[in-house]
VEXKEKE-306129 format. One line per 3 residues: their letters; for each residue x, y, z of N, C-alpha, C. Coordinates in steps of 0.001 Angstrom, whole numbers, padded with zeros to 6 digits. Example, Ala and Ser with C-alpha at 12.3 -4.5 7.8 and 13.67 -1.06 7.14 Angstrom:
REM VEXKEKE-306129
as = 013190/-005690/007800/012300/-004500/007800/013200/-003300/007800 | 012850/-002250/007080/013670/-001060/007140/012900/000030/007870 .
END
This chain:
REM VEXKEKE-306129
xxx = 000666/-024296/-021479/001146/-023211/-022326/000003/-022260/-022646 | 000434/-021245/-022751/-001119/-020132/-023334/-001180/-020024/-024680 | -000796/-020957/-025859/-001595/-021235/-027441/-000399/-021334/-027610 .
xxx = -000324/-021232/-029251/000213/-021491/-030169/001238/-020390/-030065 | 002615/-020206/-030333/003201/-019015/-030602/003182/-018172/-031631 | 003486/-016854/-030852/002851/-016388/-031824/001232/-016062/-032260 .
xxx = 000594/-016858/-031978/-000836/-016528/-032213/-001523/-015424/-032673 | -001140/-014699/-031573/-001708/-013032/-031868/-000468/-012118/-032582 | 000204/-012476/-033525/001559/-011880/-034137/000263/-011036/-035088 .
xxx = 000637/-009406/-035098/-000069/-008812/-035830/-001181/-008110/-035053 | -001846/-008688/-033902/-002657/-008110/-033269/-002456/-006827/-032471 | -002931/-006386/-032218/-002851/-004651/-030668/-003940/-004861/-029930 .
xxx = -003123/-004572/-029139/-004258/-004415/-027580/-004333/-003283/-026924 | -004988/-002832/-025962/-004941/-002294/-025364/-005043/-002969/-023673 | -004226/-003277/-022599/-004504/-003510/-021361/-004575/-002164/-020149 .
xxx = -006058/-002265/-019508/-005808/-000688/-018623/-005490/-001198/-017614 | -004232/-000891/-016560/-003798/-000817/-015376/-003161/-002134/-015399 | -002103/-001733/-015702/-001083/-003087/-016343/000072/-003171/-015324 .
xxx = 000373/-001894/-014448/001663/-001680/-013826/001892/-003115/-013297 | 000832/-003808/-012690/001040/-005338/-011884/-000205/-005945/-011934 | -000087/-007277/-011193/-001456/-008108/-010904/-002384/-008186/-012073 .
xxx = -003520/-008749/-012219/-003654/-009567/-013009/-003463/-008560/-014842 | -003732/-007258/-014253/-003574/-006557/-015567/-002427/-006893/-016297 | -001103/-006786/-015246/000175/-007378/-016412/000134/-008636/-016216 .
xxx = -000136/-009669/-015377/-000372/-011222/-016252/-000931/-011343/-017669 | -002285/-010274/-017627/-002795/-010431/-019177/-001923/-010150/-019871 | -001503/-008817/-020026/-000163/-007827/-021048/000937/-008938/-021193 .
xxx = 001724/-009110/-020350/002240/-010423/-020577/002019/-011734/-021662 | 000743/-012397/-020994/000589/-013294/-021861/000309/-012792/-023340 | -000379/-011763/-023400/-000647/-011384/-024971/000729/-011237/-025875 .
xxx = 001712/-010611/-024797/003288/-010468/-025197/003549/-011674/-026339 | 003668/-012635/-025320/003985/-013606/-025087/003239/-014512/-026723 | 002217/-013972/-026774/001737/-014508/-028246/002186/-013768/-029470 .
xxx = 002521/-012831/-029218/003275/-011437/-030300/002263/-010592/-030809 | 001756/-010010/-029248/000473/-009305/-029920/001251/-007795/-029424 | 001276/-006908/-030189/001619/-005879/-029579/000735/-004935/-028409 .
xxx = 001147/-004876/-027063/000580/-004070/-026169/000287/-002779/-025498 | -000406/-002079/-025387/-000429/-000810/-025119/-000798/-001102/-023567 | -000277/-001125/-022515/-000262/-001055/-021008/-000456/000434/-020429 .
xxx = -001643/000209/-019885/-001426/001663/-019339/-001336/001834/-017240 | -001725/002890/-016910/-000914/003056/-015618/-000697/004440/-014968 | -000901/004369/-013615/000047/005647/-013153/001423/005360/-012555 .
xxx = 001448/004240/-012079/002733/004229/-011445/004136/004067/-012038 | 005189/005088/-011873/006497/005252/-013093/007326/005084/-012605 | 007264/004731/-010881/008642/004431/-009852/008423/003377/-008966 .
xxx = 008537/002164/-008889/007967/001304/-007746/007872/001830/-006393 | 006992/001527/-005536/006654/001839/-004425/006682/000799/-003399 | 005865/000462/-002580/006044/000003/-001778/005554/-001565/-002434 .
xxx = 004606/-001717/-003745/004581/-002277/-004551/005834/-002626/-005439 | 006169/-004137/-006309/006981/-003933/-007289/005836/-003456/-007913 | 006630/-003186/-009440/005909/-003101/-010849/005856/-001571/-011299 .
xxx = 006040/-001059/-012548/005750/-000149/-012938/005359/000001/-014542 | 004098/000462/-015101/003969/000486/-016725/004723/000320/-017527 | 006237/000939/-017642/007293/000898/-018009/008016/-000392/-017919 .
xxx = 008010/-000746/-016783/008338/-002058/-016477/007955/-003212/-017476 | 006531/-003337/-016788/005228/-004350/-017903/005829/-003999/-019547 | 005961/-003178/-019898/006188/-002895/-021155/007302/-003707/-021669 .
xxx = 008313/-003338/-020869/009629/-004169/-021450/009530/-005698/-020837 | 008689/-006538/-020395/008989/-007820/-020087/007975/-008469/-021167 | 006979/-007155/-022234/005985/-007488/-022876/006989/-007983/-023977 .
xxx = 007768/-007385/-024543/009056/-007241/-025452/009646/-007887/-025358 | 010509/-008514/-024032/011170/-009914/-023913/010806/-010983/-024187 | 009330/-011042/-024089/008422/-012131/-024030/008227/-012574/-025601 .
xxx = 008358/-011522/-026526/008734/-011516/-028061/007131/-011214/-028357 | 006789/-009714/-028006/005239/-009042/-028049/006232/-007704/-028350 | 005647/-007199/-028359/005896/-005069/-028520/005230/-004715/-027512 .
xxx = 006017/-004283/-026303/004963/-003579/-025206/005269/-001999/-025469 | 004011/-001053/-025466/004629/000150/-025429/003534/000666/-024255 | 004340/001466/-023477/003610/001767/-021784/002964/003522/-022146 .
xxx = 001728/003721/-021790/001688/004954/-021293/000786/005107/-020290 | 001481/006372/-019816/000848/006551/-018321/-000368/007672/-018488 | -001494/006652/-017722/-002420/007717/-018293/-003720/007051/-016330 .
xxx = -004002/008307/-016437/-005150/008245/-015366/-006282/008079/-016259 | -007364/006936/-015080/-008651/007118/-016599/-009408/007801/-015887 | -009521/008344/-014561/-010158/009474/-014052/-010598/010629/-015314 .
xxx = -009118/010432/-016018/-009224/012020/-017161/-009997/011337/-018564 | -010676/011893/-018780/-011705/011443/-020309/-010365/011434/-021339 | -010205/012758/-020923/-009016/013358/-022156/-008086/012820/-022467 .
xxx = -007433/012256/-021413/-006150/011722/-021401/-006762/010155/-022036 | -007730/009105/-021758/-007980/008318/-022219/-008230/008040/-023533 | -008935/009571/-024250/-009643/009952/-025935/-007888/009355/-026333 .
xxx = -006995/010335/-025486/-005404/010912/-026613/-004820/009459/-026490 | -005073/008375/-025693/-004573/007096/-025833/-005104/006306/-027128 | -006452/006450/-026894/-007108/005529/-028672/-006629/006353/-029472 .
xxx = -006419/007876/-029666/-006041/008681/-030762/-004260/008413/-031139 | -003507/007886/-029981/-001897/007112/-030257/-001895/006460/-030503 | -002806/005117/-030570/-003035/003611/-030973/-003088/003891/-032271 .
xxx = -004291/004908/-033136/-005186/004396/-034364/-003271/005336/-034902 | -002704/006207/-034554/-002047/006884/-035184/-000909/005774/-035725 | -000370/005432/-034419/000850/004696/-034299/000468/002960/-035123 .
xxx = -000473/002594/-035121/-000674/001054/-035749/-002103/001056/-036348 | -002737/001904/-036516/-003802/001802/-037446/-005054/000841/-037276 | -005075/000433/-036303/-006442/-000790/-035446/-005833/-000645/-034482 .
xxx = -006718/-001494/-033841/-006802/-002173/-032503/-008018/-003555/-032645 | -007561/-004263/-032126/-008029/-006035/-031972/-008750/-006214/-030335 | -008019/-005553/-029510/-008307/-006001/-027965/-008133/-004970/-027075 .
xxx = -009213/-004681/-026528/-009288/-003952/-025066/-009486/-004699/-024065 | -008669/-005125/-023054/-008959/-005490/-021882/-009008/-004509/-020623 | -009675/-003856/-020219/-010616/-003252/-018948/-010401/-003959/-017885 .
xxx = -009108/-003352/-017083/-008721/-004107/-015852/-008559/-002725/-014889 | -008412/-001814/-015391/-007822/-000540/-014019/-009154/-000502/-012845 | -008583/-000763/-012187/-009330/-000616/-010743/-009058/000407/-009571 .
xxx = -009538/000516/-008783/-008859/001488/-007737/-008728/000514/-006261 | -007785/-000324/-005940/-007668/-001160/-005007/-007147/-000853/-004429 | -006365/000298/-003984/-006103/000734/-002522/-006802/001282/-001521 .
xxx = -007870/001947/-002242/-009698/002458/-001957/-010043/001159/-001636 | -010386/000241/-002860/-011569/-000543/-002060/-010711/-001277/-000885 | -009390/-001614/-000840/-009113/-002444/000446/-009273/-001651/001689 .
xxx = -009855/-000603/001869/-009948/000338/003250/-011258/-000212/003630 | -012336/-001000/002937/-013712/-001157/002802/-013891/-002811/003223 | -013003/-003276/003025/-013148/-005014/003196/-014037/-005197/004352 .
xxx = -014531/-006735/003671/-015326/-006495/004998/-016652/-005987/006080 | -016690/-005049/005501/-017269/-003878/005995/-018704/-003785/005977 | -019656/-003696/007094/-021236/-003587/006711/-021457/-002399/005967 .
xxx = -022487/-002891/005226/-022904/-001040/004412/-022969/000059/005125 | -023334/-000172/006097/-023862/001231/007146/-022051/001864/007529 | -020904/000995/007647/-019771/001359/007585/-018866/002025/006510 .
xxx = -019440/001747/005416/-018949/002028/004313/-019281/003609/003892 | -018223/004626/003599/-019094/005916/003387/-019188/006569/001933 | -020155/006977/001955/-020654/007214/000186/-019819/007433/-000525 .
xxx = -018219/007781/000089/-017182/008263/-001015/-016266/006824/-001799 | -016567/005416/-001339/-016460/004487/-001780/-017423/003867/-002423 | -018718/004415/-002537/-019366/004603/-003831/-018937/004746/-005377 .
xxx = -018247/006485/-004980/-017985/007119/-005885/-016854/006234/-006421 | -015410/005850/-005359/-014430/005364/-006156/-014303/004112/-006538 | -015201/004059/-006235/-016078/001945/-006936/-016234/002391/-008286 .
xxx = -017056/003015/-008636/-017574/003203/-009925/-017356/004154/-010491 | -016119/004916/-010357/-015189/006102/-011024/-014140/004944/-012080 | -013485/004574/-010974/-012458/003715/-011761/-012697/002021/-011503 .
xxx = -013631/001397/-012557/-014202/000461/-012296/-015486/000006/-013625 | -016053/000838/-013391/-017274/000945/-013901/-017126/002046/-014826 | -017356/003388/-014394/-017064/004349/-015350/-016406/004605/-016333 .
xxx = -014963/004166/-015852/-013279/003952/-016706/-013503/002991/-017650 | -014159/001944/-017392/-014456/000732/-018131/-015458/001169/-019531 | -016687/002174/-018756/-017355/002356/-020349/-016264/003676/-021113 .
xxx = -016159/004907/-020479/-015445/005765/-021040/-014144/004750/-022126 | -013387/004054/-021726/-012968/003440/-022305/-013136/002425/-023619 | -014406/001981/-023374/-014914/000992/-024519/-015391/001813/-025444 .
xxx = -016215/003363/-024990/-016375/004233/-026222/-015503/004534/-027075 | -014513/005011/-026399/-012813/005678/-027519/-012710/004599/-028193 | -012833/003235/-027553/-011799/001920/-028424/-013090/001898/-029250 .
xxx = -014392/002114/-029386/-015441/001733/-030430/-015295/001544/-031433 | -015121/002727/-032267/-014663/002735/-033755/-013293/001755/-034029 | -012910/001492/-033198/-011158/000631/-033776/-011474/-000424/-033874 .
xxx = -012345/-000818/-032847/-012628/-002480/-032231/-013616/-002743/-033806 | -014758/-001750/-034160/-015384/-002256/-035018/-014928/-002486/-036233 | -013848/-001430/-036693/-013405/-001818/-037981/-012415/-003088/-038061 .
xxx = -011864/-003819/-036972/-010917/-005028/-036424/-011808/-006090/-036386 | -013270/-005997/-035971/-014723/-007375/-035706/-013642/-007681/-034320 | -012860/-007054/-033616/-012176/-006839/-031988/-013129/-007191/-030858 .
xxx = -012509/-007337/-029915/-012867/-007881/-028629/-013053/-006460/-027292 | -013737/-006608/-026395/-013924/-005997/-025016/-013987/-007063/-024094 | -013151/-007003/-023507/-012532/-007801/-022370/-012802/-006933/-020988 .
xxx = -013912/-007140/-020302/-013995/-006621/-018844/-013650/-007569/-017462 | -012450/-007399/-016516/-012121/-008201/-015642/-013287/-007810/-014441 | -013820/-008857/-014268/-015036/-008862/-013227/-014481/-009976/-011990 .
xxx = -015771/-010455/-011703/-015639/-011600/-010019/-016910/-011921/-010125 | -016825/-013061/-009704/-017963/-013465/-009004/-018678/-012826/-008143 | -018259/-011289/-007482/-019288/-010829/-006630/-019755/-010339/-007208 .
xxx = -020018/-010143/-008441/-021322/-009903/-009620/-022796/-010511/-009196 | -022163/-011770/-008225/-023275/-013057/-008222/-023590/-013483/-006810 | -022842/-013079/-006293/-022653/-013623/-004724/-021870/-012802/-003916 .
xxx = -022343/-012653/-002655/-021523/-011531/-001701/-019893/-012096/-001460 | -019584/-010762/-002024/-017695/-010497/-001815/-017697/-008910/-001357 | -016618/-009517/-000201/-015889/-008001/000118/-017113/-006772/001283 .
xxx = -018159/-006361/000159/-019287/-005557/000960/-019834/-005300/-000302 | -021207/-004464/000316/-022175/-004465/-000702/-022012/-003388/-001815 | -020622/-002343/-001925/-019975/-001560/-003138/-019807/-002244/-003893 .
xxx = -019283/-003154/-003152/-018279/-003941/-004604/-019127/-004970/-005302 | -019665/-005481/-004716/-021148/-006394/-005275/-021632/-005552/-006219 | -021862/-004632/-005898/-022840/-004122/-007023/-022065/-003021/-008120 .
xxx = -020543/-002764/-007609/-020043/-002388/-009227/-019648/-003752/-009875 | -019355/-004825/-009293/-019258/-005876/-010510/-020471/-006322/-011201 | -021529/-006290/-010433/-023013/-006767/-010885/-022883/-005699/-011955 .
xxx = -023077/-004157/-011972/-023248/-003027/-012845/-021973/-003225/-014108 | -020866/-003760/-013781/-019687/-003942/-015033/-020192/-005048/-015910 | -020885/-006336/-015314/-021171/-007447/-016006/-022687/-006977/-016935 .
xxx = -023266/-005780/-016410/-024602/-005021/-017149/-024075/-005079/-018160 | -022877/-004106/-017987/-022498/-003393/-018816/-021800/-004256/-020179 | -021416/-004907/-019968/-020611/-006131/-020965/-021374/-006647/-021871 .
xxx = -022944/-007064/-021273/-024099/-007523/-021756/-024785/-006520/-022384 | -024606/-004883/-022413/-025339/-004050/-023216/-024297/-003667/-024098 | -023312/-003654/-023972/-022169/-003500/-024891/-022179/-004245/-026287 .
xxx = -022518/-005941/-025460/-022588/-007056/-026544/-023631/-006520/-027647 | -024672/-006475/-026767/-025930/-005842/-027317/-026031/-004915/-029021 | -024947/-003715/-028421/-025044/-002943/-029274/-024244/-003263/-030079 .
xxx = -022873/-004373/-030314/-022183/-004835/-030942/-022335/-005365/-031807 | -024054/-006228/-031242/-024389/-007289/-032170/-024612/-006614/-034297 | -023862/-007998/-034665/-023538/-007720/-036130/-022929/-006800/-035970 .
xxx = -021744/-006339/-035678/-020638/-005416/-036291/-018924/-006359/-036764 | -019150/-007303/-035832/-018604/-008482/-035482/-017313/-008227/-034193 | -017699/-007088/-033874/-017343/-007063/-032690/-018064/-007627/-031490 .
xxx = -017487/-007502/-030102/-018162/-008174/-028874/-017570/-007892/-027627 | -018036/-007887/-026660/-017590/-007883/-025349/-017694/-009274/-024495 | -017097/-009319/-023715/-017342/-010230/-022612/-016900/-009893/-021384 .
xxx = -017124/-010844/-020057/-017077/-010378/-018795/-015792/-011467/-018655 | -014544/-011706/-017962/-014196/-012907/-017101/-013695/-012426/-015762 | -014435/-013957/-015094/-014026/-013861/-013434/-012874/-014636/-013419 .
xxx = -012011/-014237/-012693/-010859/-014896/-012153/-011084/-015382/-010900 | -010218/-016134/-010075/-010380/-016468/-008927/-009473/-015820/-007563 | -009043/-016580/-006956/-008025/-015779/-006228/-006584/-015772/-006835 .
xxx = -006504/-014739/-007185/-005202/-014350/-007762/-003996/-013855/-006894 | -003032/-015028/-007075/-001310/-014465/-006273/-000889/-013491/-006850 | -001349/-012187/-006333/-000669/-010663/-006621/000480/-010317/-006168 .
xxx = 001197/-009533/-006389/002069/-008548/-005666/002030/-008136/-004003 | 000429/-008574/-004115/-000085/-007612/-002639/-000490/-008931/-001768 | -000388/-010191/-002625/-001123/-010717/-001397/000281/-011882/-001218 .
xxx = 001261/-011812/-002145/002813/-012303/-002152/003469/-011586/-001080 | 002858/-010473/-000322/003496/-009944/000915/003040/-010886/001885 | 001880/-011713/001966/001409/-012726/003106/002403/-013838/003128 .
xxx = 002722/-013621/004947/003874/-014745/005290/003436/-016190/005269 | 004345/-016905/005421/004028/-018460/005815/003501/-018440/007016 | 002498/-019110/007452/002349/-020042/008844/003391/-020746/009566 .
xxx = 002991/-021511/010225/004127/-022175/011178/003878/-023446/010126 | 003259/-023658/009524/003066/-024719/008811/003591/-024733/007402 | 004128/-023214/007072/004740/-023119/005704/003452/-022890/004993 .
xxx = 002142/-022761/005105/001273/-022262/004524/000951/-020854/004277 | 000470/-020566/003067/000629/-019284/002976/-001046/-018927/002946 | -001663/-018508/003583/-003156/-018276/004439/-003601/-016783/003973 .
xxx = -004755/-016603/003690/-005230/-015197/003641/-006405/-015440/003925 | -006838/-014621/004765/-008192/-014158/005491/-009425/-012906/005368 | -010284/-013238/004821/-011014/-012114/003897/-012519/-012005/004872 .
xxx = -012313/-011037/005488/-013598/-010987/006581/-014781/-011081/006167 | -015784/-012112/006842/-016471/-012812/006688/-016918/-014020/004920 | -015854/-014227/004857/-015541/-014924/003357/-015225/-016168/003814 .
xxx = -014056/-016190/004742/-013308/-017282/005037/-011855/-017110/004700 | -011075/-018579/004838/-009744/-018560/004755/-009438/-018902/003055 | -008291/-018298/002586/-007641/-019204/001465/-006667/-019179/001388 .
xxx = -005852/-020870/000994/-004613/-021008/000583/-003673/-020385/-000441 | -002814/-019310/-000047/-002700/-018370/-001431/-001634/-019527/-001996 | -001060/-020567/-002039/-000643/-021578/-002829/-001486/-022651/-003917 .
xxx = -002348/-022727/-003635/-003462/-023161/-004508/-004289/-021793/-005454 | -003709/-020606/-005381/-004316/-019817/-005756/-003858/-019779/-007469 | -004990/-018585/-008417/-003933/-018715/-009736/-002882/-017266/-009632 .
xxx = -001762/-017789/-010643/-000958/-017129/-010912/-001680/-015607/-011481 | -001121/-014545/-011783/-001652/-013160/-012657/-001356/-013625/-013808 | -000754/-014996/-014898/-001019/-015575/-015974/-002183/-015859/-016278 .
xxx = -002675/-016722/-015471/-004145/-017875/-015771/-004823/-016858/-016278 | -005643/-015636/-016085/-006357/-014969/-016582/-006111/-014643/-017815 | -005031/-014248/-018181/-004368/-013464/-019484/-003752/-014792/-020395 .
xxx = -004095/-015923/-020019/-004181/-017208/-020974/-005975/-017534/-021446 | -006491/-017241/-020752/-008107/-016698/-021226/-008139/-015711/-021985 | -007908/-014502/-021520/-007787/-013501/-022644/-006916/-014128/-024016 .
xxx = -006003/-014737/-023876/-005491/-015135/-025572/-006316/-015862/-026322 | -006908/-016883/-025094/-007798/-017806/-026073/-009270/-017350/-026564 | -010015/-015742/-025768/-010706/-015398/-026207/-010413/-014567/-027562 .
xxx = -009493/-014196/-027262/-008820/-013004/-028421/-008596/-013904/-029965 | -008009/-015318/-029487/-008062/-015871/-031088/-009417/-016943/-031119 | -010016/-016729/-030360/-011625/-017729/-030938/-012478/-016511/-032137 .
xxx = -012376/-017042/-032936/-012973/-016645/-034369/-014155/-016493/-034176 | -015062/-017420/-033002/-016423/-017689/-032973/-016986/-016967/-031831 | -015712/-016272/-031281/-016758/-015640/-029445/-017615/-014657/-029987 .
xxx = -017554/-014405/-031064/-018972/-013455/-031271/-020380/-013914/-031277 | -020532/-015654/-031447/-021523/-016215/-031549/-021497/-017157/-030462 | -020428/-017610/-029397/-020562/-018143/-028161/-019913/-017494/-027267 .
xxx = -019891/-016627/-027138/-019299/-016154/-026127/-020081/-014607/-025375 | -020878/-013753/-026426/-020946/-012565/-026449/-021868/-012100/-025368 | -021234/-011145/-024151/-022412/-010244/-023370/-022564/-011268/-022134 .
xxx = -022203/-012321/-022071/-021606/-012957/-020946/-020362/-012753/-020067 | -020731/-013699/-018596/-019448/-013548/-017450/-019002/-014913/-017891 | -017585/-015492/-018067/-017341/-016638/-017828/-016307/-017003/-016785 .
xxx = -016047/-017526/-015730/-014969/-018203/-015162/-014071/-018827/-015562 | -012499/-018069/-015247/-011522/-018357/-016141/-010807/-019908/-015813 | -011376/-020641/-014916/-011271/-021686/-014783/-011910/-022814/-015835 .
xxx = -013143/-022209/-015800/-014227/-022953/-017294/-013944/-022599/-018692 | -012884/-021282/-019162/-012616/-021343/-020089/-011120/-022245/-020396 | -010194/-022289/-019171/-009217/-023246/-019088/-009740/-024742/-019545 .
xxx = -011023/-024909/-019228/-011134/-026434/-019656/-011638/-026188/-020918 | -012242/-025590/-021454/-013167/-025323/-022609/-012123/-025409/-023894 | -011153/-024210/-023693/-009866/-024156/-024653/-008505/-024869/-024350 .
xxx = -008750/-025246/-023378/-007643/-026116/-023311/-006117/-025631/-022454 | -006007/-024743/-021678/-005001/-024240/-021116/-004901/-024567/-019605 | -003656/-023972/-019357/-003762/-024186/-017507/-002951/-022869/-017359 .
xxx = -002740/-023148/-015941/-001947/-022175/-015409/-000460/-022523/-016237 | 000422/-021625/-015105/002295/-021892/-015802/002312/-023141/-014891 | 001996/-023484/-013980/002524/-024769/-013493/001663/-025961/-013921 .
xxx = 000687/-025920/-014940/-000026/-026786/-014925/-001517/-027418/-014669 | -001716/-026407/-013641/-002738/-026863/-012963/-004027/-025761/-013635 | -005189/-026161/-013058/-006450/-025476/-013206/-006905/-024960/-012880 .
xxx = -006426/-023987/-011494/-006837/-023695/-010420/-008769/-023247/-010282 | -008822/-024021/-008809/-010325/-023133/-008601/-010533/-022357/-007490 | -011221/-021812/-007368/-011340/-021081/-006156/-013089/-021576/-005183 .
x = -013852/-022027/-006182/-015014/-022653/-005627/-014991/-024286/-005552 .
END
């Protein structure tokens, strides 16, 4: 189960890039505790993807949370300022930012890929929406998070630490997990905090398009990585059952702060699993 019900009854969040994958697993689970959610997003019509902000919103609500969706690019400063400026209007705090919008239809053109292949404009959209989006974002939520002693939640990876994917992406997660750790930094005594978590391989939307084998296995292949079983993989829950249990630890300001943790090690730490049970790992 992901806590106590209820748990976060009273709380607000903010989740960026919620339309699907692990962003609405988090939005979800926070739902799911009765934290009210602010999901944000561009996508307002499913595509070739399910999922849409709108969507996430109302399964936040079923779940017995308040999801309210807006669609906002974090490319735009502006449009991001007028989101914390609807939060403080509409509910008066904020408790939780989780920092998930990514640009993954960009980086999947890059998989793989030696540096010398890679061209400087996947630079830019590494650390436009990634890195950039992530601090622009933690500034607006500043003032809310501090008057709440609130959380910064940045979704990272292990290729912070070890080669994934190519050497872009290595080094905007290495530069996001900086960033978490100077965040903490400046947090310290406000009783606010940031943290980093890695997830593992996560059963998305996108990788739920991979067929069975002849063996009924469901296989994904990540050039020069190796193979993985996307059945042993975690759900887009497991993460966003970390986020609850960081969101109600009273104490992550004094164990937790300006660190990466693996959402597998906080599953044992607090006590949760996936929806089926299990613990999943990916190492």
């Amino acid at each position: 189960m992901s806590g106590t019900p209820q748990m976060l009854a009273g709380r607000v969040a903010v989740v960026t890039g919620a339309s699907r994958g692990i962003g609405k697993g988090i939005a979800l689970e926070l739902g799911a505790a009765g934290a009210t959610v602010y999901v944000t997003g561009r996508t307002t019509a499913p595509g070739k993807l399910p999922g849409t902000v709108h969507a996430t919103a109302a399964e936040i609500t079923e779940l017995g949370g308040h999801g309210v969706a807006v669609v906002c690019d974090h490319r735009d400063d502006a449009a991001v300022e007028q989101l914390f400026t609807q939060v403080r209007a509409e509910q008066g705090r904020l408790d939780l930012l989780v920092n998930n919008v990514y640009n993954s239809p960009a980086a999947a053109r890059w998989l793989g890929r030696k540096f010398w292949d890679v061209p400087a404009k996947a630079w830019d959209e590494t650390f436009e929406v990634g890195v950039r989006s992530h601090y622009v974002a933690s500034v607006f939520a500043a003032p809310l998070l501090i008057e709440s002693a609130g959380l910064i939640v940045n979704v990272s990876s292990p290729g912070a630490q070890r080669y994934m994917h190519n050497a872009v992406y290595g080094v905007g997660k290495t530069a996001l997990d900086r960033l978490t750790a100077d965040l903490a930094h400046d947090l310290d005594g406000t009783g606010a905090t940031a943290v980093s978590i890695w997830p593992g391989i996560v059963d998305t939307e996108l990788l739920q398009l991979v067929p069975a084998d002849d063996q009924g296995r469901r296989v994904v292949t990540l050039p020069g990585e190796g193979s993985f079983d996307l059945d042993a993989a975690e759900t887009p829950r497991f993460p966003g059952r970390a986020v609850v249990a960081l969101a109600a630890d009273a104490d992550r300001a004094s164990t937790r702060a300006g660190k990466a943790w693996k959402v597998a090690d906080l599953a044992v730490a607090y006590g949760f699993t996936d929806v089926d049970g299990r613990i999943p790992r990916a190492d």
